[in-house]
N, C-alpha and C positions, 0 to 999 in steps of 0.2 A: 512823247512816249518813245521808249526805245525802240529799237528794230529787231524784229525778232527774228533769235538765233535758230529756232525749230519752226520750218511753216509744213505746215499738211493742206495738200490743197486736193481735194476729189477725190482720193486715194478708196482707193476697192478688195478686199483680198476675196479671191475664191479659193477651195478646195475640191478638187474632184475624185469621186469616190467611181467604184464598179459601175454603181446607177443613178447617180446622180450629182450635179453641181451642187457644193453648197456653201452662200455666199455669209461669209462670216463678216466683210466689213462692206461697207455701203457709203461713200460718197463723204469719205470724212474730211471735214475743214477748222483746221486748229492752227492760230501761232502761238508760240509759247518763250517769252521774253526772257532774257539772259538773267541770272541768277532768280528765278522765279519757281517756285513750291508750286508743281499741280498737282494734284489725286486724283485718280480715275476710279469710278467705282461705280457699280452696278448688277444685274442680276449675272450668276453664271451665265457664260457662251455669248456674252455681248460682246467679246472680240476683244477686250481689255489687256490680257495678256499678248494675243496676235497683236494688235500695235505696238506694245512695246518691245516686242523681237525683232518686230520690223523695222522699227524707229533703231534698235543694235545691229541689225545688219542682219541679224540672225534667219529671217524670213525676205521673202520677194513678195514685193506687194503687185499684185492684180492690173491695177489701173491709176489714174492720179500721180498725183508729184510728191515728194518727200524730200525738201532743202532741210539743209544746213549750216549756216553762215553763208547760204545762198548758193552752196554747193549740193551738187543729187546725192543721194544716201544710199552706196552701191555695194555693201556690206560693212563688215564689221571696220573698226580703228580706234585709234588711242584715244581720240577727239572723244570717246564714250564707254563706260566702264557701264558693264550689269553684274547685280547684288537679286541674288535669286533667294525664294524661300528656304530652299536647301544649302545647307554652306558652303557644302562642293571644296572644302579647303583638303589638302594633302595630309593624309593620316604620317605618311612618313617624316614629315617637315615640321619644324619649330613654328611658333605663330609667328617669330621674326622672320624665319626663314620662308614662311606658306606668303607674307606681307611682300619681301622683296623678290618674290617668283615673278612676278612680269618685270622686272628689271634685269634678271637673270636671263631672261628670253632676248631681253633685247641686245643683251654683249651678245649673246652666240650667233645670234641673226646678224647683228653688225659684223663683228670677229674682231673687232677693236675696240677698246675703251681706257681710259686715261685715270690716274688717282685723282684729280679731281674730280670725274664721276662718278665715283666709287666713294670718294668724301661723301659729296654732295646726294646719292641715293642714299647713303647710312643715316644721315643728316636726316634726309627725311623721312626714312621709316622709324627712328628714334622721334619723331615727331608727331608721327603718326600714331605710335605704340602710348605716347602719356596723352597725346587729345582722346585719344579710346579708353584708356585706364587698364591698359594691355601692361605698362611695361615692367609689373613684378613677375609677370608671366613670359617673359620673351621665351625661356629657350622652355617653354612645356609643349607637350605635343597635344592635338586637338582634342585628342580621346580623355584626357585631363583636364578638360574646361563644360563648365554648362552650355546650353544652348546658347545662354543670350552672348557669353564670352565671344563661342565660336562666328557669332553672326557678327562682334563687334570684328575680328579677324578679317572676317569677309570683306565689309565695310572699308578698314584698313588696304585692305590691298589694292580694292577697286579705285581709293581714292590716290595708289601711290604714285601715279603718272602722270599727276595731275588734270584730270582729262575735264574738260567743259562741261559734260552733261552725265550725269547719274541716275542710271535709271533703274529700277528699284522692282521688282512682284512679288510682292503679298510678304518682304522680308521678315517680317512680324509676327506672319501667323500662325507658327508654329511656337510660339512663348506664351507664359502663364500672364495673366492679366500683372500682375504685379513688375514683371521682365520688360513687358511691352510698355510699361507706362517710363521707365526709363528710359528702353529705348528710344523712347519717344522723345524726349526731350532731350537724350545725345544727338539725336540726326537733325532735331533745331538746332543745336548746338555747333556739329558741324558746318550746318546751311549758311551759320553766319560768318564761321570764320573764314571757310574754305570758297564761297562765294560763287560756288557751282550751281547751275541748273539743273533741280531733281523731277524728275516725272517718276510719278510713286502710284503705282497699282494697289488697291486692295478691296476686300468686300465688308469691311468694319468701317460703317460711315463716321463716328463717331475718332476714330484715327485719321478720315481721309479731314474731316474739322478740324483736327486738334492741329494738325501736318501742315495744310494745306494755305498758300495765299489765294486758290482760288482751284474750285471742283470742281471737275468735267464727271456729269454722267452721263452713261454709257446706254443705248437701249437695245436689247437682241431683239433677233430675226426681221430682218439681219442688222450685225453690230453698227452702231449708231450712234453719234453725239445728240444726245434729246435734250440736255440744259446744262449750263454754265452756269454754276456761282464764287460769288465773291465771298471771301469769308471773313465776315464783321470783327476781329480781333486783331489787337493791334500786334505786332512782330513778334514783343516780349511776349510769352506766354507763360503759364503757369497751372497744371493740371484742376484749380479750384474753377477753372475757366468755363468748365465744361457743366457746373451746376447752373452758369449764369442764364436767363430767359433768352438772349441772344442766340447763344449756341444752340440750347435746346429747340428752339422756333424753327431755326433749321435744319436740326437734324431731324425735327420729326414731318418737315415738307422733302426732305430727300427720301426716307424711308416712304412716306407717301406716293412719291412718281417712283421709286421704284417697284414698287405693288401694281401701281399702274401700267408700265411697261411691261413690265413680265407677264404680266397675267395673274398675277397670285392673287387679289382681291379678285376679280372675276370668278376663278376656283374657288376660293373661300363661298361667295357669295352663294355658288351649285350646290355645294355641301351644306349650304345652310339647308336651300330649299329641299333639297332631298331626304334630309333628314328632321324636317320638319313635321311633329305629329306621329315620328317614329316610336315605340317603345321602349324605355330605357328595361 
């Protein structure tokens, strides 16, 4: 088995408020192997999104360790791009141009660079622009693209650095059922060629299926890893995938424990009794 490039080991986050602590992650233990598809999903406020801010640099974790190729995780770096449900791309900027904005960052920060880096970024954001189906669009400005365009933009840029791990919140969930089923299968698409490690947040179990080589859900108060699965389909996929007994079997034992964790069948079950015998 490979070694894995992402390990979490005890890891804790608190937040402290006027009056009180409150613990959003609890004692989490995950490694997650190099070019490997996870999904995280679960009920709101299980800490899903907090880990993966944290696994960007973005946040300070509480307690526990957080490696990376065996190195601590002490903020943000190149080694890791994040693709947010908002596109966050530059309204002033072309998609070619909002694409090679972190490349742009990095000349000014260096204050030196050679035509062959300057070949070799064009190179690759013209590569980047037809794996997305970006490139009759290069010089349009965002406010001239749909949603899903603009998130294919986002996608684009976060992958132009090549960076190891891509990590992904609820990218999706702001697209119509029809958007998200292509994206769906553009972000296989790139998974294979580009050969990155994705850790992908969302609360559409049925996408973290379709996504995923293997699901981590999540259980709140406080956030928690409550079960791991494998997910029975072979690499290639193909959206008919999701009628088969396989798929269904599990999606409807994930939707099950998460009813269970959250409390929501519990609730359900109050409402029953309480309104048992009531008068319609």
């Amino acid at each position: 088995m490979d070694k894995p490039c992402i390990s979490i080991h005890q890891v804790g986050k608190q937040f402290a408020t006027r009056s009180q602590t409150i613990e959003a992650l609890h004692n989490v233990d995950l490694d997650i192997r190099p070019n490997e598809f996870v999904t995280f999903v679960g009920a709101s406020g299980c800490g899903k999104s907090t880990l993966l801010r944290i696994l960007a640099g973005l946040e300070t974790h509480s307690s526990g360790e957080l490696l990376l190729h065996d190195q601590p995780i002490d903020g943000p770096g190149v080694d890791r791009a994040m693709v947010f449900q908002h596109y966050s791309l530059y309204p002033w900027l072309t998609v070619m141009q909002n694409i090679k904005f972190c490349r742009q960052l990095k000349v000014i920060s260096d204050g030196v660079h050679s035509q062959a880096d300057v070949e070799t970024a064009s190179g690759r954001a013209d590569a980047l622009l037809n794996l997305m189906g970006l490139a009759p669009f290069a010089d349009a400005y965002p406010s001239q693209l749909s949603g899903g365009m603009q998130q294919r933009v986002a996608i684009a840029r976060a992958l132009m650095p090549r960076p190891d791990i891509l990590l992904m919140d609820e990218p999706f969930g702001a697209l119509d059922a029809q958007t998200r089923e292509v994206m769906h299968d553009l972000i296989r698409h790139v998974h294979r060629l580009e050969k990155t490690t994705i850790v992908f947040v969302t609360h559409d179990v049925e996408e973290a299926i379709y996504l995923g080589s293997r699901i981590v859900l999540m259980a709140p108060r406080p956030g928690r890893i409550d079960t791991l699965y494998n997910v029975p389909l072979p690499e290639a996929r193909h959206q008919d995938m999701k009628l088969e007994s396989a798929f269904i079997e599990l999606k409807r034992q994930i939707l099950a424990r998460i009813r269970e964790t959250s409390g929501v069948q519990t609730d359900l079950d109050q409402l029953a009794k309480l309104t048992q015998g009531a008068s319609v």
